[in-house]
C-alpha atoms as an extended CHARMM CRD file, in Angstrom:
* protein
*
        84  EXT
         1         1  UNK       CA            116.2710000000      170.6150000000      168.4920000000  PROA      1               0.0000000000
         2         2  UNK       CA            116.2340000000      169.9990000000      164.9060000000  PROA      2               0.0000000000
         3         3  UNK       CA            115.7880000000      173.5130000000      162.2840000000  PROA      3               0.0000000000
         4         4  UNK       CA            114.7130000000      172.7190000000      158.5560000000  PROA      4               0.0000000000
         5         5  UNK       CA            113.1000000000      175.4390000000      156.1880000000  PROA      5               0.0000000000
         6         6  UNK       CA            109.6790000000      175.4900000000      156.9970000000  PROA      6               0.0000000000
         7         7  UNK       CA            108.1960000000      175.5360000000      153.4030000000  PROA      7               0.0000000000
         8         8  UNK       CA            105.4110000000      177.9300000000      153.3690000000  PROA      8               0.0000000000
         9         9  UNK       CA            104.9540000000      181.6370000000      152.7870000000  PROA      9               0.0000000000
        10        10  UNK       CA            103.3510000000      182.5560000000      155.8930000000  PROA      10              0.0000000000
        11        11  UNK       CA            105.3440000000      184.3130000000      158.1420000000  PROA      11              0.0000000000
        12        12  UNK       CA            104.2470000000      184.8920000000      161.6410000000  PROA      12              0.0000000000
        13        13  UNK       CA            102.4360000000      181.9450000000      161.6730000000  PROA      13              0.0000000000
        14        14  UNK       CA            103.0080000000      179.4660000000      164.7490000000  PROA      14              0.0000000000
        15        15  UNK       CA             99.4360000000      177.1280000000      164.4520000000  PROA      15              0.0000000000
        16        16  UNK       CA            101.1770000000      175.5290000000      161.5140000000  PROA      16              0.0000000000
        17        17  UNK       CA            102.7230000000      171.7550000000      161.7370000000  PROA      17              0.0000000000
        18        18  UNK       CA            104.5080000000      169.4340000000      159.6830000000  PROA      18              0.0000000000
        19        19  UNK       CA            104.7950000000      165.8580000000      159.1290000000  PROA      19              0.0000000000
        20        20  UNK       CA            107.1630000000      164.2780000000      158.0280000000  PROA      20              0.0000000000
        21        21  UNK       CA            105.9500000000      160.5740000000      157.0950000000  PROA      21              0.0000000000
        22        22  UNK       CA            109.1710000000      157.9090000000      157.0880000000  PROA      22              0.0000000000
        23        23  UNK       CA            109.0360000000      154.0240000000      155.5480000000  PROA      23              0.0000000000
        24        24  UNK       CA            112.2450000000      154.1890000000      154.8560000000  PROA      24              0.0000000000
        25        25  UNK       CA            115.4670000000      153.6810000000      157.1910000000  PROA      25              0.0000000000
        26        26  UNK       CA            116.5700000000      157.0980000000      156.2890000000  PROA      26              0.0000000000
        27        27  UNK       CA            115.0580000000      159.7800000000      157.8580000000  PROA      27              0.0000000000
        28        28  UNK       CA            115.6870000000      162.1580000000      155.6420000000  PROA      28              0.0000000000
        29        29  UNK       CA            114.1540000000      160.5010000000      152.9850000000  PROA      29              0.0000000000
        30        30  UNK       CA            110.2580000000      161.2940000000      153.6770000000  PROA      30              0.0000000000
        31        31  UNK       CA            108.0200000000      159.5740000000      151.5690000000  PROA      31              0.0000000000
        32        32  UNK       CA            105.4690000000      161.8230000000      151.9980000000  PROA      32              0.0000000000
        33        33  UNK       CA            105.3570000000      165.6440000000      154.1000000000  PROA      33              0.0000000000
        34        34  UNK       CA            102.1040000000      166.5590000000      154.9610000000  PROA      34              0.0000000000
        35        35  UNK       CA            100.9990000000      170.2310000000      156.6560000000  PROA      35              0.0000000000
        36        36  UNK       CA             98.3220000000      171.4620000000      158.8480000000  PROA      36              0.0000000000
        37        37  UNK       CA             97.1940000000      173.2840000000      161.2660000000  PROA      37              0.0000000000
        38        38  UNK       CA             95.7390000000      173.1060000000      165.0030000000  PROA      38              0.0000000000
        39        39  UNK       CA             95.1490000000      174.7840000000      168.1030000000  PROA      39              0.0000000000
        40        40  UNK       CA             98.0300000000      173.5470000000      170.1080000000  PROA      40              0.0000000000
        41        41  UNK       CA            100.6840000000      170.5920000000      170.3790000000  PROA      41              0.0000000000
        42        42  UNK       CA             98.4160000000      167.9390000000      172.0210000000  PROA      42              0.0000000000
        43        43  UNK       CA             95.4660000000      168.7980000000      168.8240000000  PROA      43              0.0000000000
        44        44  UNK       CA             98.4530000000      168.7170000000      166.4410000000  PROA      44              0.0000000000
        45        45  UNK       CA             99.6770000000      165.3600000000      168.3060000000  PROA      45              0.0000000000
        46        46  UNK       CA             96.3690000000      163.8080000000      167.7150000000  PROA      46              0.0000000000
        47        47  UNK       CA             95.5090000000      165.0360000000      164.0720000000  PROA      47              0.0000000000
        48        48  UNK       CA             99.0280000000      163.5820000000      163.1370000000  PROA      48              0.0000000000
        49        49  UNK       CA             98.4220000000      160.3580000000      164.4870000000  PROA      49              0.0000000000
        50        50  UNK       CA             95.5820000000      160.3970000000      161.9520000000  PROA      50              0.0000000000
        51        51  UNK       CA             97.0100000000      161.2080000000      159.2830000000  PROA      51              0.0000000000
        52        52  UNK       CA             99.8770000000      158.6870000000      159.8550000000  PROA      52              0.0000000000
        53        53  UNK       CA             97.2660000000      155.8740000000      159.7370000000  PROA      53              0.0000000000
        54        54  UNK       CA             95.7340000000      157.3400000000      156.7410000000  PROA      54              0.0000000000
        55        55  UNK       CA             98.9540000000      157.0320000000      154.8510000000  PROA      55              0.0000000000
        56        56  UNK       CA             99.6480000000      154.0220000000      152.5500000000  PROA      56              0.0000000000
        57        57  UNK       CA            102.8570000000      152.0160000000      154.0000000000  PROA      57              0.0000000000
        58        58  UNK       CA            104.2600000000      149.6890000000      155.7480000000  PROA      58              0.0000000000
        59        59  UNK       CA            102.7090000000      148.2680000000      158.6270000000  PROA      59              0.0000000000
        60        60  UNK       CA            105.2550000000      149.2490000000      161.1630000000  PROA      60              0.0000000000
        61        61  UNK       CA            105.5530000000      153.2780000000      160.5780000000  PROA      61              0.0000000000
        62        62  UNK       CA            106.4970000000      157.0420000000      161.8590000000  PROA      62              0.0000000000
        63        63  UNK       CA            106.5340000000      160.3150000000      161.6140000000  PROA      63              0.0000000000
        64        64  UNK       CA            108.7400000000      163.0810000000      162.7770000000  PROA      64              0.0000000000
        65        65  UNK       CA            106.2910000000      166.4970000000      163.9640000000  PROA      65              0.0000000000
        66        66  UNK       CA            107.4730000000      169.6520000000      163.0280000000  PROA      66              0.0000000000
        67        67  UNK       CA            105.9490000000      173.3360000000      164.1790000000  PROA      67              0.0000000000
        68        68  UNK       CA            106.5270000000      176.5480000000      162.5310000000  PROA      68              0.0000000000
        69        69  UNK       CA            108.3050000000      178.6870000000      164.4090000000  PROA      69              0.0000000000
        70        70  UNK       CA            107.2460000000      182.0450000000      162.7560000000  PROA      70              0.0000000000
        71        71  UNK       CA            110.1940000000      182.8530000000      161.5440000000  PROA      71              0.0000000000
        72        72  UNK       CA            110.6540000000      180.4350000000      158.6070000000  PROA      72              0.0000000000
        73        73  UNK       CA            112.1290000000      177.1790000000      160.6740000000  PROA      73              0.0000000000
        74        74  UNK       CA            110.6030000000      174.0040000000      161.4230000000  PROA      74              0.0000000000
        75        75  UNK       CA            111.3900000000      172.8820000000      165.5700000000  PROA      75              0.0000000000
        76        76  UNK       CA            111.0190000000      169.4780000000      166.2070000000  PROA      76              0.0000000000
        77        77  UNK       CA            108.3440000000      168.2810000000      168.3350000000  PROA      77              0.0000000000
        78        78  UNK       CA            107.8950000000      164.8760000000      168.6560000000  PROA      78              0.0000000000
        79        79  UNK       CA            108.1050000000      161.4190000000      166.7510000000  PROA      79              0.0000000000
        80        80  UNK       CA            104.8210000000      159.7820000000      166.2470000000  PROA      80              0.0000000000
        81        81  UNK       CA            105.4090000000      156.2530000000      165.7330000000  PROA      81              0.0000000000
        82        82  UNK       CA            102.5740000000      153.5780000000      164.2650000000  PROA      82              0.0000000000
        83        83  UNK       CA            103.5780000000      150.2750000000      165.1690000000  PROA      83              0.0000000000
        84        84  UNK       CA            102.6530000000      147.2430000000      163.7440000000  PROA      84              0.0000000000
């Protein structure tokens, strides 16, 4: 399981998701990080398959899920992939 900084101020919070939105071969190159919130994983699953389409990019794209782990740290969820 992947930890990275979770960048927001709100501690406690566990509803919150991030997205990381990869074109790019490197992974850790995001061209864009989007966050949000929803009830639980499969809600956050779906909303981030949304926004994934709604990003500008190449046809063939993915996204790595984050969640908030209340403490400050991002935990790995899933990859949401858009293929082509």
């Amino acid at each position: 399981m992947m930890h990275r900084p979770f960048a927001t101020d709100i501690t406690g919070a566990t509803d919150e998701y991030r997205l990381d939105v990869v074109c790019d071969p490197d992974p850790d190159n995001p061209q864009a990080v989007i966050y949000f919130t929803a009830s639980d994983m499969d809600s956050a699953c779906h909303q981030a398959a949304r926004l994934l389409a709604a990003v500008d990019g190449p046809a063939d794209r993915y996204a790595d899920l984050y969640r908030h782990d209340g403490d400050g740290l991002a935990l790995f969820c899933d990859t949401i992939h858009l293929p082509a």
